[in-house]
DRENDO-994187 format. One record per residue (C-alpha): residue in one letter; x, y, z; residue number from 1. Coordinates in Angstrom, 2 decimals, padded with zeros to 5 digits. Example, Ala and Ser with C-alpha at 12.3 -4.5 7.8 and 13.67 -1.06 7.14 Angstrom:
2
[r 'A',[012.30,-004.50,007.80],1]
[r 'S',[013.67,-001.06,007.14],2]
***
This chain:
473
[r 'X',[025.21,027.55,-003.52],1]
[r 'X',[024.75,026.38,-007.19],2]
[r 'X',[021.14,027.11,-008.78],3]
[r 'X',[018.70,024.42,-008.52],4]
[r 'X',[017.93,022.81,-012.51],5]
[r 'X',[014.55,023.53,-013.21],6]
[r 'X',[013.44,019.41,-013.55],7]
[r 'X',[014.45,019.34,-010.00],8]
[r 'X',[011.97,022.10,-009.01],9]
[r 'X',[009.45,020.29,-010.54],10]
[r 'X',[010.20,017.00,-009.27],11]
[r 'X',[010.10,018.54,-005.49],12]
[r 'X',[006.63,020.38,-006.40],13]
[r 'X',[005.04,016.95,-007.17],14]
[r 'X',[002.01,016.41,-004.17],15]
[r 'X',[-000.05,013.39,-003.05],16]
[r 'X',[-003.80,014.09,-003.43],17]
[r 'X',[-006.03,013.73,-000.17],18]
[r 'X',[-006.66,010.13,-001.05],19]
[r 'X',[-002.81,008.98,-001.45],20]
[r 'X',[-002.45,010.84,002.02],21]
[r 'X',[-005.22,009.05,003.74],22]
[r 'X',[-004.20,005.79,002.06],23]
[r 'X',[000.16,006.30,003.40],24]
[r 'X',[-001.77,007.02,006.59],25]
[r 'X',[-002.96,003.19,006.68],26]
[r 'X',[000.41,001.73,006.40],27]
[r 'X',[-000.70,-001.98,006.74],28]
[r 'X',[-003.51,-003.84,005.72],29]
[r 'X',[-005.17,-007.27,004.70],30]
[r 'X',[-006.03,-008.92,001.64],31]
[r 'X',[-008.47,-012.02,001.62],32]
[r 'X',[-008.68,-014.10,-001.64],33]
[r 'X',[-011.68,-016.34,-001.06],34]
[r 'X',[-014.14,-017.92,-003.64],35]
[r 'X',[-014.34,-020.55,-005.84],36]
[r 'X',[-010.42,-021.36,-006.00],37]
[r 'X',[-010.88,-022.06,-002.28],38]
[r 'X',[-013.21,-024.77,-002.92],39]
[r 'X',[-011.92,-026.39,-006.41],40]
[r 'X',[-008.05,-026.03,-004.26],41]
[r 'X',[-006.74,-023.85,-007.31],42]
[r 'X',[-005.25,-020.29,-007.79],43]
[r 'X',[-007.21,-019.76,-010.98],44]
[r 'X',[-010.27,-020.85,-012.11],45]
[r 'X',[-011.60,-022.03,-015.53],46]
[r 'X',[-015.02,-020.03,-015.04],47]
[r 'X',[-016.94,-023.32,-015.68],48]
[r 'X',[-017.30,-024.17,-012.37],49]
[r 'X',[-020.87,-024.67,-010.51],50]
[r 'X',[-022.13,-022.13,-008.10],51]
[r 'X',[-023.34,-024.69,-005.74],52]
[r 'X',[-019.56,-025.84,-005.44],53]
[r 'X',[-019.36,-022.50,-003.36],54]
[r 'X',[-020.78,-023.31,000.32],55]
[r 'X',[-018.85,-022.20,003.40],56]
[r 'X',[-020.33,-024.14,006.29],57]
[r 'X',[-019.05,-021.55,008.94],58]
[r 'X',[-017.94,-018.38,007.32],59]
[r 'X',[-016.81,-016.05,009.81],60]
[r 'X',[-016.07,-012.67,008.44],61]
[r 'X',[-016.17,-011.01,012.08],62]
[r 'X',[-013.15,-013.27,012.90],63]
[r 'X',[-011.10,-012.20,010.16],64]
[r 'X',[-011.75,-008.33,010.56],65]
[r 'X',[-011.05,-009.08,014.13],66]
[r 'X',[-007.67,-011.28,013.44],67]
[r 'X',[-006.77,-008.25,011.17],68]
[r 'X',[-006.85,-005.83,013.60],69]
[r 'X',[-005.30,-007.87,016.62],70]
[r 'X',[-002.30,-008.06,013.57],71]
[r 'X',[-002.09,-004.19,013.78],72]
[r 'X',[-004.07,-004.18,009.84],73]
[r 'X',[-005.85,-001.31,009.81],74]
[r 'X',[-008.21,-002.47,006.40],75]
[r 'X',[-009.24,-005.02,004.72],76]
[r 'X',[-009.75,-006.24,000.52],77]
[r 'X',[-011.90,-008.63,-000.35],78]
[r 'X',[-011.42,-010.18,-003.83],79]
[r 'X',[-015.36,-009.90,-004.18],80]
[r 'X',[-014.31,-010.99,-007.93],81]
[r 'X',[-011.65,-012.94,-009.03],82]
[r 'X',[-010.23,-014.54,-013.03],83]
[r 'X',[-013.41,-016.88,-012.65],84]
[r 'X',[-015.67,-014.51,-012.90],85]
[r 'X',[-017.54,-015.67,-009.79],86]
[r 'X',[-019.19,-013.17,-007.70],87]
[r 'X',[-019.53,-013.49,-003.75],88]
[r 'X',[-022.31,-010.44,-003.96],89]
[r 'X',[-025.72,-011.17,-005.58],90]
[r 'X',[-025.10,-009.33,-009.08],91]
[r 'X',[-028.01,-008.90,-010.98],92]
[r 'X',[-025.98,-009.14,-013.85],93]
[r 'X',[-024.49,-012.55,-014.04],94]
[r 'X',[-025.74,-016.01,-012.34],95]
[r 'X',[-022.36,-016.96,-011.79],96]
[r 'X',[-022.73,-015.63,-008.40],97]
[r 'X',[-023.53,-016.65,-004.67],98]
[r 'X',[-027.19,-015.88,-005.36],99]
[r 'X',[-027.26,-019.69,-007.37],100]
[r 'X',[-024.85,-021.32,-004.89],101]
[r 'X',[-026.29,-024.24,-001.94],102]
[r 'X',[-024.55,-021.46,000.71],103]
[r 'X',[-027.22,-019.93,003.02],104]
[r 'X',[-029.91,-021.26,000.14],105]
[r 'X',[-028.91,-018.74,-002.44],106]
[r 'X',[-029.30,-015.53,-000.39],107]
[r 'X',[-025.90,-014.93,001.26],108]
[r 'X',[-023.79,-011.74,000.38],109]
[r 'X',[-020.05,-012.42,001.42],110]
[r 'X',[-018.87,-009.02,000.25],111]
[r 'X',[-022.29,-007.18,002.95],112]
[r 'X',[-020.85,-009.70,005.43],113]
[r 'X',[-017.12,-008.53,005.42],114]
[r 'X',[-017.82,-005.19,004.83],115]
[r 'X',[-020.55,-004.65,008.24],116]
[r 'X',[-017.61,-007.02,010.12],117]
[r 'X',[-014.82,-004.71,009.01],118]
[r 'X',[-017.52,-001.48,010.31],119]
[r 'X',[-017.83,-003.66,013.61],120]
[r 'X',[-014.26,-004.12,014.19],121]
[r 'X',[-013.33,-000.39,013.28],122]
[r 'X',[-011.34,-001.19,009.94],123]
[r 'X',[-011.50,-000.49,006.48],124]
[r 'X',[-012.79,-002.06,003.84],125]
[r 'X',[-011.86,-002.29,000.02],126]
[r 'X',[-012.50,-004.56,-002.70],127]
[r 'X',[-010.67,-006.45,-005.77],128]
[r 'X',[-012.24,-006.59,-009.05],129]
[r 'X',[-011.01,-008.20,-011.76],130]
[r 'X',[-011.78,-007.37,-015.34],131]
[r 'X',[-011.04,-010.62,-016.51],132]
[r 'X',[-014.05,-012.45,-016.80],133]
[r 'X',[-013.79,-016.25,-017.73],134]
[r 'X',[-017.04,-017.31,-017.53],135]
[r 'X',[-018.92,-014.12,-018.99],136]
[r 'X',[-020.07,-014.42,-022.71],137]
[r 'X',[-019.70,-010.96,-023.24],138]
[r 'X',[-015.81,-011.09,-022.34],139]
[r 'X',[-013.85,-010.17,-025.83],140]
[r 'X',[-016.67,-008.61,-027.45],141]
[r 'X',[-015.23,-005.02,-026.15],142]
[r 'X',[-017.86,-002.12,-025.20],143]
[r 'X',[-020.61,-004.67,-024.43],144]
[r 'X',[-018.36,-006.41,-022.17],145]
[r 'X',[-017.46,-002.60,-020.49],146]
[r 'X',[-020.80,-002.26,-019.86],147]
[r 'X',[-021.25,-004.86,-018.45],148]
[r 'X',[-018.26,-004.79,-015.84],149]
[r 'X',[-019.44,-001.39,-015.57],150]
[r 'X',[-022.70,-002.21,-013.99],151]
[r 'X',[-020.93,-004.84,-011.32],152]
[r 'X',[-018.50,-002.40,-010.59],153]
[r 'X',[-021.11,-000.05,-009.71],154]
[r 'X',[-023.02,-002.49,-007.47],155]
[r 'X',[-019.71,-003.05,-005.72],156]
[r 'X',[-019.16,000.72,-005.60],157]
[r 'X',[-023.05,001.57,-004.08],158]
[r 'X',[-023.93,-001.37,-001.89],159]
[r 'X',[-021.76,-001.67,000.48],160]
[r 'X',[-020.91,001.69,002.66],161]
[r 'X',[-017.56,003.69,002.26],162]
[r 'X',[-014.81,001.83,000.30],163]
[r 'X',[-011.13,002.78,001.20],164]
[r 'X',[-009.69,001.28,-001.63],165]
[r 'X',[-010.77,-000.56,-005.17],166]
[r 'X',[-007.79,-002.83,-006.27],167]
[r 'X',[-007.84,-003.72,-009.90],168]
[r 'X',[-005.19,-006.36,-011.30],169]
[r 'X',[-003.71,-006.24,-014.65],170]
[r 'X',[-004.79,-009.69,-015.96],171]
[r 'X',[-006.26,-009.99,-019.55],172]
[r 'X',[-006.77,-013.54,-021.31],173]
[r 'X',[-008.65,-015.25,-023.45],174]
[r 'X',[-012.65,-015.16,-022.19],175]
[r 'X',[-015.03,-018.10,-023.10],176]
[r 'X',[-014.90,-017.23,-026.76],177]
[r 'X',[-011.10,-016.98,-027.31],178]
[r 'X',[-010.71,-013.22,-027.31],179]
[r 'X',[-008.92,-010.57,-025.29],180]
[r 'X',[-010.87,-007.89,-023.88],181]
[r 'X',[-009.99,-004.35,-024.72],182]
[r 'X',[-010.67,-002.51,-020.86],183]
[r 'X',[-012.19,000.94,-021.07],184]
[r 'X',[-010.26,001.76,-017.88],185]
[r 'X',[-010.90,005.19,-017.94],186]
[r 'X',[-014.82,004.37,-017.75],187]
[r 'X',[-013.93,002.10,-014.75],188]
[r 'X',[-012.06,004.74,-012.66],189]
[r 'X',[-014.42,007.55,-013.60],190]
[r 'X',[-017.06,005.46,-011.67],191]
[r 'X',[-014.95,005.04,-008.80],192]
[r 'X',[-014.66,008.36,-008.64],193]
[r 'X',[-017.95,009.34,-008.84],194]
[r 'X',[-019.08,006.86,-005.96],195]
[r 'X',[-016.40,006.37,-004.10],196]
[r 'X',[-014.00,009.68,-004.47],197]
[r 'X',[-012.66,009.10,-001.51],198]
[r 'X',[-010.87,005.41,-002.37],199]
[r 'X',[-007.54,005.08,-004.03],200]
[r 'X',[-007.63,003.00,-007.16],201]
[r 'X',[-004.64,000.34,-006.64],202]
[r 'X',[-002.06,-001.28,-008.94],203]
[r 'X',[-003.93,-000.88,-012.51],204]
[r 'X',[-005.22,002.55,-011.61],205]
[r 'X',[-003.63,006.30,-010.71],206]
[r 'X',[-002.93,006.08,-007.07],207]
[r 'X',[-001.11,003.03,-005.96],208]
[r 'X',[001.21,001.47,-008.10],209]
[r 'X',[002.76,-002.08,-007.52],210]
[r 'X',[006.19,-002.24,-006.13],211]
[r 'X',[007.26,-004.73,-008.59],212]
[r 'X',[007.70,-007.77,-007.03],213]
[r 'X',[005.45,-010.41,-004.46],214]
[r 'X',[008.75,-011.18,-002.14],215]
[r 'X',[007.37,-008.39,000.73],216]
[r 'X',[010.42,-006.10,-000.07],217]
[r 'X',[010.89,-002.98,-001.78],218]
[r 'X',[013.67,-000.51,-003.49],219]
[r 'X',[016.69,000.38,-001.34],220]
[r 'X',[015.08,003.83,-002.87],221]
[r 'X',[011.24,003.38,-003.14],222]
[r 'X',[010.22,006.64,-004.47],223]
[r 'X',[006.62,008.44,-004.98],224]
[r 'X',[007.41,010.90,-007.52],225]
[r 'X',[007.71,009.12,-010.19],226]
[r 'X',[007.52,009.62,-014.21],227]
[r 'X',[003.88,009.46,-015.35],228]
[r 'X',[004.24,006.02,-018.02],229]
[r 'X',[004.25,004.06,-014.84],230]
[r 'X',[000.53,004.97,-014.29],231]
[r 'X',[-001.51,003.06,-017.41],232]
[r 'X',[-004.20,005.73,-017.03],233]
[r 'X',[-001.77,008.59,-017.15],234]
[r 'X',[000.07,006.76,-020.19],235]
[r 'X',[-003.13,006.43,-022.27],236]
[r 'X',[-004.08,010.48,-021.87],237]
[r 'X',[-000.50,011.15,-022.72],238]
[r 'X',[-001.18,009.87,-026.55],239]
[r 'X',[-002.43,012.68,-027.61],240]
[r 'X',[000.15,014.73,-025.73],241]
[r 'X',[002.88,015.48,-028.02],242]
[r 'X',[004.62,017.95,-025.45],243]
[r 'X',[005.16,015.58,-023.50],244]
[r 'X',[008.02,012.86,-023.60],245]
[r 'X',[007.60,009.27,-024.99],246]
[r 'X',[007.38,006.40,-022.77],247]
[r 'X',[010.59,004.20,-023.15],248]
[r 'X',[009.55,000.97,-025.55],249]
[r 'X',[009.47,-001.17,-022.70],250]
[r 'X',[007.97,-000.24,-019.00],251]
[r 'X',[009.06,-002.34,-016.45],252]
[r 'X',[007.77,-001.87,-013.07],253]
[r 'X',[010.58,-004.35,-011.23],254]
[r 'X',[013.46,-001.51,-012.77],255]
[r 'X',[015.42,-000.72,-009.68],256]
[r 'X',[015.59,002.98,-009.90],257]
[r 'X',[012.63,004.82,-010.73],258]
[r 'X',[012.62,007.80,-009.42],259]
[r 'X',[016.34,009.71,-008.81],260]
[r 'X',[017.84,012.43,-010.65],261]
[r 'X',[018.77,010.25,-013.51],262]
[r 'X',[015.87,009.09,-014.11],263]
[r 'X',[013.04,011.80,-013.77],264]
[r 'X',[015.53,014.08,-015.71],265]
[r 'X',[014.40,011.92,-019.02],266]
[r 'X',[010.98,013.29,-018.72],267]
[r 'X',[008.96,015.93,-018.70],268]
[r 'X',[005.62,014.54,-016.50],269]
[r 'X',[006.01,013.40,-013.39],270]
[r 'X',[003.72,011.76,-011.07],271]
[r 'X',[002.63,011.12,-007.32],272]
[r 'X',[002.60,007.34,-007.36],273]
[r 'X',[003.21,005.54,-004.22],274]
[r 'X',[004.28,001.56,-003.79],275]
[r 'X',[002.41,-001.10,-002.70],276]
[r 'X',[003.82,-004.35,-001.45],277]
[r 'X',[001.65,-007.08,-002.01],278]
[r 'X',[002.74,-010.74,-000.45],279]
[r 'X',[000.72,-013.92,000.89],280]
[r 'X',[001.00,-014.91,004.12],281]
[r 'X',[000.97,-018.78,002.50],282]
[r 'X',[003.04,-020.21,-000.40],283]
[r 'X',[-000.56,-019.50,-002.46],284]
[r 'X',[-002.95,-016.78,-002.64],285]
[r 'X',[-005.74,-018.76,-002.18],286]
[r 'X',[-006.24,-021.39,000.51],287]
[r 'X',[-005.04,-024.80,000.45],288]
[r 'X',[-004.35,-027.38,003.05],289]
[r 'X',[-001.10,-028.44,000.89],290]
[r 'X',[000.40,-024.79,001.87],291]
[r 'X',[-000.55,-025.41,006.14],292]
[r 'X',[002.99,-025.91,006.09],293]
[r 'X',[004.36,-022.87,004.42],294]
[r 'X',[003.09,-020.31,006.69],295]
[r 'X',[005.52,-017.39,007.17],296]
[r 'X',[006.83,-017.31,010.14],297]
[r 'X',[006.91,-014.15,012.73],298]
[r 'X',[010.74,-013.29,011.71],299]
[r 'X',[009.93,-013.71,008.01],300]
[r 'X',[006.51,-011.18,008.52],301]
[r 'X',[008.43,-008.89,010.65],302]
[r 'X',[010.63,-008.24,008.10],303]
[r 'X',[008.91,-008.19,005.88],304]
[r 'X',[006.91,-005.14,007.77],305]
[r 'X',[010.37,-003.36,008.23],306]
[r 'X',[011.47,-003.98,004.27],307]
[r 'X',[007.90,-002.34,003.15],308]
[r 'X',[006.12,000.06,005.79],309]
[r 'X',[009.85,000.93,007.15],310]
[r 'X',[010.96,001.97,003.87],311]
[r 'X',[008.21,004.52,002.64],312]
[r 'X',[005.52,001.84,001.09],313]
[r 'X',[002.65,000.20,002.12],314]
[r 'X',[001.94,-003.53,002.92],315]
[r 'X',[-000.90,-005.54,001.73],316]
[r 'X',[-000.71,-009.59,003.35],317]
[r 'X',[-002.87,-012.10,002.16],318]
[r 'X',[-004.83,-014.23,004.54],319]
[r 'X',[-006.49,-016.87,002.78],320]
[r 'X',[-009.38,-018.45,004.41],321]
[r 'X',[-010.30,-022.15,004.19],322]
[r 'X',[-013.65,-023.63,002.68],323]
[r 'X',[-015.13,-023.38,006.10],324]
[r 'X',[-015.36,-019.91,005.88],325]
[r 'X',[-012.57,-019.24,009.14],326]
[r 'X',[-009.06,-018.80,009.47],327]
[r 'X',[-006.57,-021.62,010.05],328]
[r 'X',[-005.13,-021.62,013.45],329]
[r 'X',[-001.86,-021.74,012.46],330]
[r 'X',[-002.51,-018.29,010.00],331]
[r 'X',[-004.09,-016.98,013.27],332]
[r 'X',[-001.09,-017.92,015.38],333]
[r 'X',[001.05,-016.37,013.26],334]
[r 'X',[-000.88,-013.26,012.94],335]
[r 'X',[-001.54,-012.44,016.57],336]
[r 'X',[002.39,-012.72,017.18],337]
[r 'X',[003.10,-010.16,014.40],338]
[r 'X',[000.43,-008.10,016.10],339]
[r 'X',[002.02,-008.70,019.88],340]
[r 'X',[005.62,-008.22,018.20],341]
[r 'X',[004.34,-004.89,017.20],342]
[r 'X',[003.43,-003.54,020.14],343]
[r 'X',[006.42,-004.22,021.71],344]
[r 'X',[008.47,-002.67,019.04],345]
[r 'X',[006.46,000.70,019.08],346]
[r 'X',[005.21,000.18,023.27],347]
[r 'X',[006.83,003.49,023.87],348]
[r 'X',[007.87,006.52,021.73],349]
[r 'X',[011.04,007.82,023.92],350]
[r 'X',[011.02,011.01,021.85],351]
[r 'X',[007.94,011.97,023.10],352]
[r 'X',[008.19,015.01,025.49],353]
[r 'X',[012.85,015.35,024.77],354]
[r 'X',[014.27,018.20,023.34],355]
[r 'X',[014.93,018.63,019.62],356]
[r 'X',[017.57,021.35,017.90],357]
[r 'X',[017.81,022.14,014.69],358]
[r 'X',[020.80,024.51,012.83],359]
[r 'X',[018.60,026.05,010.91],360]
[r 'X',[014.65,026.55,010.07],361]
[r 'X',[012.47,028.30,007.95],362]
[r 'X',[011.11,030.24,010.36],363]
[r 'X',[009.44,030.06,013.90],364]
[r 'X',[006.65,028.21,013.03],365]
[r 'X',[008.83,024.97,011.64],366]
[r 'X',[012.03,024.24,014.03],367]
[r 'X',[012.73,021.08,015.13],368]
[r 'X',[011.02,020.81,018.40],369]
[r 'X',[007.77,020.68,015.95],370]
[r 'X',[008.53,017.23,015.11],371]
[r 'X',[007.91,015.43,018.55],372]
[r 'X',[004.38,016.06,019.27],373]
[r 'X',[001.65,013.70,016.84],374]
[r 'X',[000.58,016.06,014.23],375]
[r 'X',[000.98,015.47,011.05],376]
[r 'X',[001.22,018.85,009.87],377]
[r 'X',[003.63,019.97,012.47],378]
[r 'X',[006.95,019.70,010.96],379]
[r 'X',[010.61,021.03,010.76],380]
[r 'X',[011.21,022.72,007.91],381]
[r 'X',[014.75,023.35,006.14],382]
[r 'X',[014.49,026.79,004.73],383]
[r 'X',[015.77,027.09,001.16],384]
[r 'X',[019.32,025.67,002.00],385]
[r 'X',[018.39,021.91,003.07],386]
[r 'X',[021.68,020.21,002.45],387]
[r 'X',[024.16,020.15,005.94],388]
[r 'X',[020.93,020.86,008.29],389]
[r 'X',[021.18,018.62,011.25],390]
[r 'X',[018.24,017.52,013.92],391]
[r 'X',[019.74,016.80,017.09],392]
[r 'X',[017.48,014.62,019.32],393]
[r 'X',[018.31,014.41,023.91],394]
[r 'X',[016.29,012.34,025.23],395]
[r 'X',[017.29,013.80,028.61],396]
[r 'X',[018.35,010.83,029.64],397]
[r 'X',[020.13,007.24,028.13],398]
[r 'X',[018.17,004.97,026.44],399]
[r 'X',[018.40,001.66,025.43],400]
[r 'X',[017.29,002.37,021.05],401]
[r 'X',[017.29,000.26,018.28],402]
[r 'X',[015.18,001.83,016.00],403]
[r 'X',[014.56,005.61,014.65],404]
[r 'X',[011.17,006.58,013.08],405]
[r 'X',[011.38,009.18,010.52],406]
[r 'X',[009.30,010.47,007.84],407]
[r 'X',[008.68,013.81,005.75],408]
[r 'X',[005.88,016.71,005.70],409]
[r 'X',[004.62,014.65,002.67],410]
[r 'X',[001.73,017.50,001.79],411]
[r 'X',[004.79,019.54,000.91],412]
[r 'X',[005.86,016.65,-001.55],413]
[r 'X',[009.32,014.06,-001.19],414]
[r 'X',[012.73,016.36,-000.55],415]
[r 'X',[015.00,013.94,000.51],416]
[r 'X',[017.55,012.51,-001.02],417]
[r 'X',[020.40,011.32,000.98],418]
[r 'X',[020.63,011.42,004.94],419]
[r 'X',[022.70,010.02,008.00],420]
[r 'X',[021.82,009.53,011.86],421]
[r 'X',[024.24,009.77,014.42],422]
[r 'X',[024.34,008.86,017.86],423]
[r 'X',[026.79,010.21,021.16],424]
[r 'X',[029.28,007.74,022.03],425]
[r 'X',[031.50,008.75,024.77],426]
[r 'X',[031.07,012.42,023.51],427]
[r 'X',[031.65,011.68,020.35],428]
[r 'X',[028.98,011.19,017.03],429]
[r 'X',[028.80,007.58,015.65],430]
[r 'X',[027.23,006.59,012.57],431]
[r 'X',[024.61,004.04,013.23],432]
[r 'X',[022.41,004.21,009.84],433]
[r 'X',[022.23,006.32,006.93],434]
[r 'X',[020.00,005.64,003.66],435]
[r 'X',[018.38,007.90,000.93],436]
[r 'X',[014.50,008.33,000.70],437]
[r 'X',[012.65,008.64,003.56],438]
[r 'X',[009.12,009.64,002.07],439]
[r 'X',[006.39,008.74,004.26],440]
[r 'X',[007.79,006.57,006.41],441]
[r 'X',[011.60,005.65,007.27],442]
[r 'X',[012.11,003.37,010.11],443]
[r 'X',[016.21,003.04,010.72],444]
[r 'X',[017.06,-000.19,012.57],445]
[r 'X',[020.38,-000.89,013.90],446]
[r 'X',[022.10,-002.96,017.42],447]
[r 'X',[020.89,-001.60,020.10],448]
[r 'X',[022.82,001.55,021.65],449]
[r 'X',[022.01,003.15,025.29],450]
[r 'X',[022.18,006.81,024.36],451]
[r 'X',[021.12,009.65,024.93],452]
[r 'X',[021.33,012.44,022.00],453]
[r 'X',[020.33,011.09,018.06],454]
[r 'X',[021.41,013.92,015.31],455]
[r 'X',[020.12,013.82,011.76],456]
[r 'X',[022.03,015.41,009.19],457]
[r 'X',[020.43,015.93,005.47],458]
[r 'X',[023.15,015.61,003.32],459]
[r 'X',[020.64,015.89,-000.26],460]
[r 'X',[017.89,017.17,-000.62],461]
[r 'X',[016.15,018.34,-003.92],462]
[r 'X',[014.56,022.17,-002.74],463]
[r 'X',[014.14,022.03,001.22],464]
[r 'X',[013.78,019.50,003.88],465]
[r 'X',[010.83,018.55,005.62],466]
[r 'X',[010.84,016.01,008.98],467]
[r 'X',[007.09,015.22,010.53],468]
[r 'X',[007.70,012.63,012.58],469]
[r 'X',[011.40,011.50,014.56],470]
[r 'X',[010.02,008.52,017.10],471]
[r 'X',[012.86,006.46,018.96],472]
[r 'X',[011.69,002.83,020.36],473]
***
C-alpha cells in the first residue's frame, strides 16, 4: 500500500460546519421572485418605479408554502429585495417599500406574511437580498451605502423568526448616480452571523456556492471540498495571506473540475463549499403571462431533481407568482405531479430491515449492517485501507429496483472517489452503474432489474470510506 501524499490528507480532513450539514439535510427547496418586476412584466427593474404600482389583489402566501410542500420543498426564499431596490417589508430606511404602495393601504408586510405561512405549513424560510440598490441615493457612495444595507439587512435578519438561509447574488451596477458600489461583505455576513448563526449564507457568501450554471444540472463530479478562491469571502482574507497560494487570474465557477486530485493539489487552502442548483420553473424568474407556456414539464423537473439532489447538490426552483398574489394553475399542476412522482419513486425503502456485509470495517461499531437503519451518524466505515472494500446488499428476497440511494458519513468529510454497484444475475455480478463522488447524496438510476443482492465496491477513495445511507426503491 503506497503512502498517502500529504495534500490528500488534508483534502479528506476538510468538514462541513453544523450549518452546511443542516442545509445538505434540506435537499430541495423553493425560491419565489415576486415584486415590482411582477407588476411592470420585467426581470429587472429601473428603480424608478412607483410603490403604488405594487398591489396584489389576492396574495396568498399560505398557498405557496403549502404548494411547496405538497412538491416535497422542504423551505422557502423570498426575494424580500431585488436590483430595484424595492422592499416587500416596511423598512424604515427607504420609502421605496410596501409601506407607500395602494396594497392593504400601506401597511402590508409580504416578507411577515410568507414567513408565519412557511411556520404554518412546517417549512423553512430564507430570504434574498440584493446589494444592488437602483433606486437608493446612497448606492456608489461606498461606506454610507454599507450602512445603509446594513440596517435593512438587519431588519430582515430580526423581524421575522428563524431564517434557514440568506441568499445574496453577485450583481453590482451602476446605482442612480452612475457609480459601482464597493460591498463591505464581510460587514454583511458578520451580521448574519450574529442574528441568524444558524443560516447558511448562499452563492456570494461562505457556505453555498453556485453550481455554475441555471440549466438544473450539475458536474458529473460535483465536489464540496473545494479550493478556498471559490468562496469571495475566503479570497478577500487570503490577501494578506502570503502562505497561502494565489488564486489563478481568472475564477470561473462553470470550470468542470473543481475539486479532484489535480486540482486541489495546486493549492494549499481548501474549503467546505457545497453546490447549489438554482433553475426557474418558467422561461423567466419573475412572472409573466408570456412564459404560461414554458412551464417545465414533470419529465424535465424530475430530472432535473435526479441531475442535482441525486448527484450530491442541492436544488433551489423558482416559482414565480402572478400580480394577483397566487400561483398559476398550470405552475401548481406541475408542482403537485413532481410532488406525487416523488412519492412514488421513494414509496418504499426495500433496504430497510435486509442484510448488509461488508469485507472489511473499522471496527464493531461501523460494519455495514449500520447503514440500513435512518441515522445519520450510523455508518460503515472503511478502516484505513478503503480502496477494494465491497458492501453487499440481500434483500432476502427479488426485487423489482431501479434506483440505489447512497451517500457518505459527511461529518467525517468527502472520501470517495471512484465506485461501482453490482447486481446478481443468474449468480453472477453485473455492472449496472458506477460514477465517482457520492458526497451527500448519490442516487444511481438504471433499467429496472428484479434482484435480489446489490454489492458496492470502492475502488478510490482519498483516506477511508464512509457509507450512511444505501436505500433501494
Amino acid at each position: 500500500m503506497s503512502e498517502t501524499p500529504d495534500y490528500i490528507k488534508y483534502a479528506a480532513s476538510i468538514v462541513p460546519s453544523e450549518r452546511q450539514i443542516a442545509w445538505q439535510n434540506m435537499e430541495f427547496y423553493g425560491f419565489v421572485h415576486f415584486g415590482m418586476n411582477t407588476f411592470t412584466d420585467s426581470e429587472w427593474g429601473s428603480g424608478n418605479e412607483d410603490p403604488e404600482l405594487f398591489n396584489p389583489e389576492n396574495l396568498d402566501c399560505r398557498q405557496w408554502a403549502k404548494l411547496f410542500k405538497l412538491a416535497g420543498m422542504k423551505g422557502m426564499i423570498l426575494t424580500a429585495k431585488h436590483h430595484d431596490g424595492f422592499c416587500l417589508w416596511p423598512s424604515k430606511y427607504t420609502e421605496h417599500s410596501v409601506k407607500n404602495s395602494l396594497w392593504e393601504n400601506g401597511e402590508g408586510d409580504v416578507v411577515a406574511r410568507c414567513a408565519e405561512a412557511c411556520r404554518e405549513m412546517g417549512i423553512k424560510f430564507g430570504i434574498y437580498v440584493s446589494p444592488w440598490d437602483k433606486h437608493e441615493a446612497s448606492y456608489g457612495s461606498g461606506e454610507e451605502y454599507n450602512e445603509f444595507f446594513r440596517n435593512q439587512l438587519k431588519e430582515l435578519l430580526t423581524g421575522y423568526g428563524e431564517l434557514f438561509c440568506v441568499w445574496f447574488d453577485g450583481a453590482c451596477g451602476e446605482g442612480p448616480n452612475g457609480r459601482k458600489q464597493d460591498y463591505d461583505w464581510e460587514s454583511y455576513y458578520a451580521l448574519v452571523r450574529e442574528y441568524q448563526p444558524g443560516a447558511v449564507i448562499s452563492i456570494t457568501g461562505p457556505d453555498v456556492r453556485w453550481c455554475g450554471n441555471e440549466m438544473g444540472v450539475c458536474r458529473k463530479s460535483e465536489w464540496s471540498v473545494v479550493p478556498y478562491w471559490h468562496s469571495n469571502s475566503e479570497l478577500i482574507a487570503a490577501h494578506s495571506q502570503q502562505n497561502v497560494t494565489s488564486p489563478p487570474k481568472k475564477i470561473n465557477p462553470t470550470d468542470m473540475d473543481l475539486g479532484s486530485r489535480k486540482v486541489i493539489k495546486k493549492c494549499n487552502r481548501l474549503i467546505w463549499y457545497p453546490a447549489e442548483v438554482d433553475v426557474s420553473l418558467r422561461k423567466g424568474w419573475f412572472y409573466h403571462a408570456s412564459d404560461d407556456y414554458s412551464v417545465k414539464s414533470l419529465q424535465k423537473l424530475m430530472e432535473i431533481y435526479y441531475n442535482s439532489v441525486g448527484a450530491n447538490a442541492n436544488l433551489l426552483l423558482n416559482v414565480p407568482p402572478m400580480p394577483s398574489g397566487k400561483i398559476n394553475e398550470r405552475d401548481v399542476e406541475s408542482l403537485l405531479s413532481v410532488g406525487a412522482q416523488l412519492e412514488i419513486d421513494f414509496r418504499e425503502n426495500l433496504a430497510e430491515d435486509s442484510l448488509m456485509q461488508d469485507n472489511r470495517h473499522l471496527d464493531g461499531e461501523h460494519t455495514g449492517q449500520h447503514i440500513l437503519n435512518y441515522d445519520p451518524e450510523s455508518y460503515w466505515h472503511s478502516g484505513p485501507e478503503p480502496e477494494g472494500s465491497e458492501l453487499i446488499l440481500d434483500l432476502g428476497d427479488e426485487y423489482d429496483i431501479d434506483k440505489i440511494v447512497l451517500g457518505e458519513h459527511i461529518r467525517t468529510g468527502q472520501q470517495i472517489e471512484k465506485f461501482s454497484l453490482y447486481t446478481q444475475v443468474k449468480g453472477k455480478w453485473k455492472k449496472i452503474s458506477s460514477g465517482t463522488v457520492i458526497g451527500y447524496k448519490r442516487i444511481c438510476r438504471f433499467d429496472e432489474v428484479r434482484a435480489r443482492y446489490f454489492r458496492l465496491v470502492i475502488e478510490k477513495s482519498r483516506c477511508f470510506a464512509t457509507i450512511s445511507r444505501f436505500e433501494a426503491y
